[in-house]
C-alpha positions as CSV (number, residue, x, y, z in Angstrom):
1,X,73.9,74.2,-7.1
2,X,77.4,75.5,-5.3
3,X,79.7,74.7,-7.8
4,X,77.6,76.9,-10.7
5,X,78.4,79.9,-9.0
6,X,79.3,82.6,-11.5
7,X,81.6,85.0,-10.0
8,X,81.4,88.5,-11.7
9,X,84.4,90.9,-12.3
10,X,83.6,92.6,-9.0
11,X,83.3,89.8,-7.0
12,X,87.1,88.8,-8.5
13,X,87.8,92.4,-7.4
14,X,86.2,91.7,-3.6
15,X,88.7,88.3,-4.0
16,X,92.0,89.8,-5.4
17,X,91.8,92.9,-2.6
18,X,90.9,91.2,0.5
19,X,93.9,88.6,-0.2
20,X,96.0,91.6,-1.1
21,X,95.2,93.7,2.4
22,X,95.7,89.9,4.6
23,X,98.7,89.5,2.9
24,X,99.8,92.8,4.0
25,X,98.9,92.5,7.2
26,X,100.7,89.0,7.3
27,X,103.6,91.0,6.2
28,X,104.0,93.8,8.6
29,X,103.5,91.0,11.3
30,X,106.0,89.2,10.8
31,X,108.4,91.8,9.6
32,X,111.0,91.9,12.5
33,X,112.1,95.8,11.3
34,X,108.8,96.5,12.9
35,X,108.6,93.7,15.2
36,X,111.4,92.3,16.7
37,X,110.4,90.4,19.5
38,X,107.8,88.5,18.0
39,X,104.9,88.5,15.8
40,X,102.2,91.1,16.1
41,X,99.5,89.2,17.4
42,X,96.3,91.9,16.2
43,X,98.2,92.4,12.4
44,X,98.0,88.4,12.7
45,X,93.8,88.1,13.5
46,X,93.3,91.2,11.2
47,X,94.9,89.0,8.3
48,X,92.6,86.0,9.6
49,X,90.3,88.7,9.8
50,X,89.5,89.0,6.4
51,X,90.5,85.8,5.4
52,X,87.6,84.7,7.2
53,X,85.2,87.3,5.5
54,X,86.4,86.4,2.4
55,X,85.4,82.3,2.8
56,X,81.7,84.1,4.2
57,X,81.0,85.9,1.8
58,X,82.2,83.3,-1.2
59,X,81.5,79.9,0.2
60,X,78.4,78.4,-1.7
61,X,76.4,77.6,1.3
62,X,72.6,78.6,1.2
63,X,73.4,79.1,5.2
64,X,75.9,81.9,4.4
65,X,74.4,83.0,1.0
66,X,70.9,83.4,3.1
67,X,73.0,86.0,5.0
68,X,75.2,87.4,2.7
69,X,73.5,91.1,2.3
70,X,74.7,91.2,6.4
71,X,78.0,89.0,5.5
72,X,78.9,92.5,3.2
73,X,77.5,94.7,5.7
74,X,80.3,93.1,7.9
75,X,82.7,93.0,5.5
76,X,82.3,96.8,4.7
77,X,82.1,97.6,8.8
78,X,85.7,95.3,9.2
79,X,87.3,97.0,6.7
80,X,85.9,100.7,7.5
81,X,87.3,99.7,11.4
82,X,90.5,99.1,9.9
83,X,91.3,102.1,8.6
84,X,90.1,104.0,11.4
85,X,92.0,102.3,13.4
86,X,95.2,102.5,11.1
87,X,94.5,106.5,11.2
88,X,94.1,106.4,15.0
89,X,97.1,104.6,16.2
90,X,99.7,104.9,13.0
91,X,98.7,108.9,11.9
92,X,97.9,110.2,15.7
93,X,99.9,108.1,18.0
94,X,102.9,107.0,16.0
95,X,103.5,110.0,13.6
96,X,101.5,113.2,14.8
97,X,102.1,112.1,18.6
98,X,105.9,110.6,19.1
99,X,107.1,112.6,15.8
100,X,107.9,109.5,13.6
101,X,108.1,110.0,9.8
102,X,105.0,108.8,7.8
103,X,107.0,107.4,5.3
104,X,108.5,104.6,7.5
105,X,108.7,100.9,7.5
106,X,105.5,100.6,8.7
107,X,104.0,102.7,5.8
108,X,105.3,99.6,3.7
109,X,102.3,98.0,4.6
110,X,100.1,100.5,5.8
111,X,99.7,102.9,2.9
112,X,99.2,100.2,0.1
113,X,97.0,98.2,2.5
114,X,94.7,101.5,3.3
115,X,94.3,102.2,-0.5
116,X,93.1,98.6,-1.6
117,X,91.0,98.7,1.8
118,X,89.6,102.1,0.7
119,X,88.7,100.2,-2.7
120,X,87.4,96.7,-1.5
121,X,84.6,99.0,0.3
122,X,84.0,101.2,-2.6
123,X,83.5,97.9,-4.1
124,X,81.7,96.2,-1.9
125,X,79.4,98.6,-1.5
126,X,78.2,97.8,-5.1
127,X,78.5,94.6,-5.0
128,X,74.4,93.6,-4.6
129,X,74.5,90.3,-6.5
């Protein structure tokens, strides 16, 4: 019953973005311009993060597909935290607060990772099936 899962063009969408954003939080972890001493711990479970979303909301269990309306509920909230968070601590602390420019080493990650997030919600959000 699993295995005939059709997966729609949005759903390759939800697949291709989410692996796009954990790879770019993998990234900026273990980039050693922006952390030197070791790898960032939080950019680490944020990558894990979705990757973990992503196996919810696919994986062709009728446990998880009983749940999946909340599963994307989740995913949405995860991502929307995300990029609040990004705003708080990259835009306020780091740039508006100790004067670094925006376009930095971190933006590397962060701007291209807060567009695709911005998109995997947008998509998300229609994705009903």
């Amino acid at each position: 019953e699993g295995a005939n899962m059709q997966l729609k063009i949005r759903q390759y969408l939800i697949l291709a973005l989410a692996l796009i954003t954990a790879a770019l939080h993998f990234g900026a972890a273990l980039d050693k311009r922006i952390f030197p001493e070791a790898p960032d711990p939080l950019f680490l479970l944020n990558g894990l993060g979705y990757l973990g979303l992503l196996l919810a909301y696919f994986l062709p269990l009728a446990l998880l597909r009983t749940r999946r309306p909340l599963i994307r509920r989740v995913f949405i909230a995860y991502t929307v935290v995300t990029i609040a968070a990004w705003v708080i601590i990259y835009v306020g602390l780091f740039v508006i607060r100790d004067g670094h420019p925006f376009f930095s080493v971190d933006a590397i990650y962060g701007i291209p990772a807060k567009l695709v997030e911005l998109i995997l919600v947008y998509i998300l959000r229609r994705d009903k099936s």
